[in-house]
C-alpha positions as CSV (number, residue, x, y, z in Angstrom):
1,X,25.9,38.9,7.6
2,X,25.7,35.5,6.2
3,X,23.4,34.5,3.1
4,X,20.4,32.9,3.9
5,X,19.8,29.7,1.7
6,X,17.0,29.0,-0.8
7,X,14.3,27.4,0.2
8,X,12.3,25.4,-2.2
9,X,9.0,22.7,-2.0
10,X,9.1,19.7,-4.2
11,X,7.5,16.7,-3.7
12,X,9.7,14.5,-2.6
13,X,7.6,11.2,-1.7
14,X,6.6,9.8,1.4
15,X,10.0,9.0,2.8
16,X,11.7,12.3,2.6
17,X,11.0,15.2,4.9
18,X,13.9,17.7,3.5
19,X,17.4,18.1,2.8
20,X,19.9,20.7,1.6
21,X,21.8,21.3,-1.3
22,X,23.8,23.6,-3.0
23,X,22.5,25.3,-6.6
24,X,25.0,27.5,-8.4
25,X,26.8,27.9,-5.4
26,X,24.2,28.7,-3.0
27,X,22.9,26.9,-0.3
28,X,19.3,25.2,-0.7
29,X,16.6,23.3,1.2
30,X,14.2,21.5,-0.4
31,X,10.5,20.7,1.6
32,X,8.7,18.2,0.8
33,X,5.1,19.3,-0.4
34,X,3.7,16.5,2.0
35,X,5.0,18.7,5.3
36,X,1.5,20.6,4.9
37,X,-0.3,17.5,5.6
38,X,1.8,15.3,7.8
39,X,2.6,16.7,11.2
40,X,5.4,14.0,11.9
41,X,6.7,15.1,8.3
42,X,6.8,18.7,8.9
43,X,8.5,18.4,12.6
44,X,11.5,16.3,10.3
45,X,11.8,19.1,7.9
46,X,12.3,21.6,10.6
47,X,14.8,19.7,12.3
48,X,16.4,19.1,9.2
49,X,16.6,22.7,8.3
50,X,17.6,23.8,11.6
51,X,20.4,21.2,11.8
52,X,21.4,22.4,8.1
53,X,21.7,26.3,9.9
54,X,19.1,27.5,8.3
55,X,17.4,29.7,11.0
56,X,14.2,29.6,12.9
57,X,12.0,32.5,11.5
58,X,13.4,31.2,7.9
59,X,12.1,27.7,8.7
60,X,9.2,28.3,10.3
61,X,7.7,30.6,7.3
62,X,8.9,28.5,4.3
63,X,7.0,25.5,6.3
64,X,4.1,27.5,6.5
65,X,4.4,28.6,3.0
66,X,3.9,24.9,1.7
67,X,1.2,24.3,4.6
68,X,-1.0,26.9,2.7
């Protein structure tokens, strides 16, 4: 079973959806805090996790985490 990576929100500006990282050796993807309000914004960070392999049902909560 592979390790699922941290996900963390941050604001990040306008101009940046999400990426990944690694922290202490472990994966991470950072959301930008703006995903809860931008639809176009949020739909970037998804791809950008998915593409990252981060999986669905990971993605999908941590973006509705920041949405609330």
């Amino acid at each position: 079973m592979s390790v699922q990576p941290m996900v963390i929100s941050a604001a990040l500006g306008p101009r940046v959806a999400a990426f990944t990282c690694h922290i202490n050796g472990r994966a991470a993807a950072v959301i930008n805090t703006q995903v809860g309000a931008d639809p176009a914004m949020r739909t970037q960070a998804a791809l950008a996790l998915l593409c990252a392999g981060v999986d669905a049902a990971q993605t999908m909560g941590a973006l509705d985490g920041v949405r609330s």
